[in-house]
N, C-alpha and C positions, 0 to 999 in steps of 0.2 A: 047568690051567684050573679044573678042581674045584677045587683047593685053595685058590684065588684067592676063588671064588665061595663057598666055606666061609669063610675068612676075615671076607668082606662081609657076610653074614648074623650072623657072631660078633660084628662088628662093631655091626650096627644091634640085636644085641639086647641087648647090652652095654648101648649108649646108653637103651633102654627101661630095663633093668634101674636105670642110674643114675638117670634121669626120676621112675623106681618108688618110689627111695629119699626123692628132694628133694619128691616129694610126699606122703610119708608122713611127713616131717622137718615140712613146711610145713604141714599140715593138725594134728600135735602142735602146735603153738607152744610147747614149753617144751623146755629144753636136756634129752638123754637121755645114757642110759649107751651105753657100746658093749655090754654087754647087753642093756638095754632092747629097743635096735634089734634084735640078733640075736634075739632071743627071739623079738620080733613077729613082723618080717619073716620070719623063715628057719622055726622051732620053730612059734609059734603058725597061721600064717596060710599058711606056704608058697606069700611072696610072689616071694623071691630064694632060692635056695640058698643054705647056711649059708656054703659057701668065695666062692660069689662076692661074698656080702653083705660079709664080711672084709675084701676085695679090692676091694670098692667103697667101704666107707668111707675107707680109706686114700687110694684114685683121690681122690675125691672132695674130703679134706682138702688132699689137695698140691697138687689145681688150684685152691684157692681157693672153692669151691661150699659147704662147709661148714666150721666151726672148730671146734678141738678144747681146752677147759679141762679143768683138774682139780678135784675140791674136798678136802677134809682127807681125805678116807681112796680118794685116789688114786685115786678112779674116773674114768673117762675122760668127760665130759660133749661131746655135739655139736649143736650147731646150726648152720641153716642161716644161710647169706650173704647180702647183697643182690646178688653176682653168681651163688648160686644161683637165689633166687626171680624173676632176672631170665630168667634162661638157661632154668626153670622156665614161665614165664608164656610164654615164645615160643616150647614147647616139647613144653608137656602132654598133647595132642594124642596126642601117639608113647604115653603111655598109655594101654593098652583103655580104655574109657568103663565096662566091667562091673570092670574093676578098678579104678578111684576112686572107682565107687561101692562097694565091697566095702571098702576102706581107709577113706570118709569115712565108713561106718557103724560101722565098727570102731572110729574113735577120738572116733564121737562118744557109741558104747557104753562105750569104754573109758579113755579121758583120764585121769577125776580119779583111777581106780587105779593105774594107771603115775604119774603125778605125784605120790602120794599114797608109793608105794614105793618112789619117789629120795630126796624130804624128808623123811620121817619114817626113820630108820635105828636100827636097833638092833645091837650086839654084845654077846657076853658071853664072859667068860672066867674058870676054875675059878682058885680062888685053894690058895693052901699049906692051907688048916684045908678042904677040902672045900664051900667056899662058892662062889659066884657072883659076880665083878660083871658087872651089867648096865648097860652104856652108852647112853643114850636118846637121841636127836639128832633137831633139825629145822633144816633146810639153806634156805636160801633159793636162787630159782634162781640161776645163775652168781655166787654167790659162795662161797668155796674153805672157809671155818671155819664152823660149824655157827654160828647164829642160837641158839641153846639148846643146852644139853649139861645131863643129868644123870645120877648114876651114884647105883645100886644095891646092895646087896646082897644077894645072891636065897640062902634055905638050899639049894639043890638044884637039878639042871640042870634037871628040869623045872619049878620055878618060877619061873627063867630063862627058859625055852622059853614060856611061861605069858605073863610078863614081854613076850617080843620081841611076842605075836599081840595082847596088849589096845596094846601103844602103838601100832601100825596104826591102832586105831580109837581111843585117845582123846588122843591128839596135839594136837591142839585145841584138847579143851577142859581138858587138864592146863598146856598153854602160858598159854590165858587164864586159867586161875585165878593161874599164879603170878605173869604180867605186872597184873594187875590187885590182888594183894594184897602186891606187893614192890615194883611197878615205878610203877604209875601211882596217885599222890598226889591224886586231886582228890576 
């Protein structure tokens, strides 16, 4: 009988726990990584536990609640569904009220950073003579090949390392100067 009545509890917190997710999916509006989420949810805010967070996105992808793409460098991108945000909307309730307000302060502090750390991607990689390249990318959401690519060559890892933290910040306005001096003619 215990074990039954443990079960039932596992149960209905499971279902918050998922609730938990499609309201923090829902409240972002832009496709995330399965990092992203981990990060947030489990690392940053210890919203879900990191294995059940795991465990719930996978739940979550198979029943149809969220979907899962890739973009060029194989990251797992998710958003939700309109049978999550439905299943969501007649449902939200089952989450604390101190916890969607904790989540909707979070991503209305934190949004354009997270979005800003999906699309703008940098890598680098040591070449044969001791050099750098450096890979520079801005992704558009749910589409798979980078919107922009340009590559680098940096003398040193840390002018590399130099390299990944400015295009953070000027991604932007390096996109527009070069769409606006190669791309658009008027």
């Amino acid at each position: 009988m215990d074990n039954l009545i443990s079960n039932e509890i596992n149960n209905e917190e499971k279902v918050r726990l998922k609730l938990t997710l499609l309201f923090f999916m829902e409240k972002m509006e832009i496709p995330l990584t399965k990092n992203s989420i981990l990060d947030i949810c489990s690392i940053e805010n210890d919203w879900i536990s990191y294995m059940d967070c795991v465990a719930i996105i996978a739940e979550l992808n198979d029943s149809g609640f969220i979907y899962k793409t890739e973009n060029a460098e194989n990251d797992e991108l998710y958003s939700i569904t309109y049978a999550g945000r439905d299943c969501l909307a007649q449902l939200y309730t089952r989450v604390p009220y101190a916890l969607r307000e904790r989540m909707t302060e979070y991503v209305k502090n934190n949004k354009l950073s997270v979005k800003t750390s999906q699309e703008y991607t940098s890598t680098y990689v040591k070449n044969e003579d001791g050099s750098y390249t450096v890979t520079l990318r801005i992704y558009e959401p749910m589409i798979a090949s980078p919107m922009f690519e340009i590559k680098i060559k940096a003398p040193s890892r840390q002018s590399a390392i130099e390299a990944d933290k400015k295009w953070k910040r000027q991604a932007p306005n390096v996109y527009e100067f070069v769409y606006e001096n190669l791309v658009n003619t008027d």
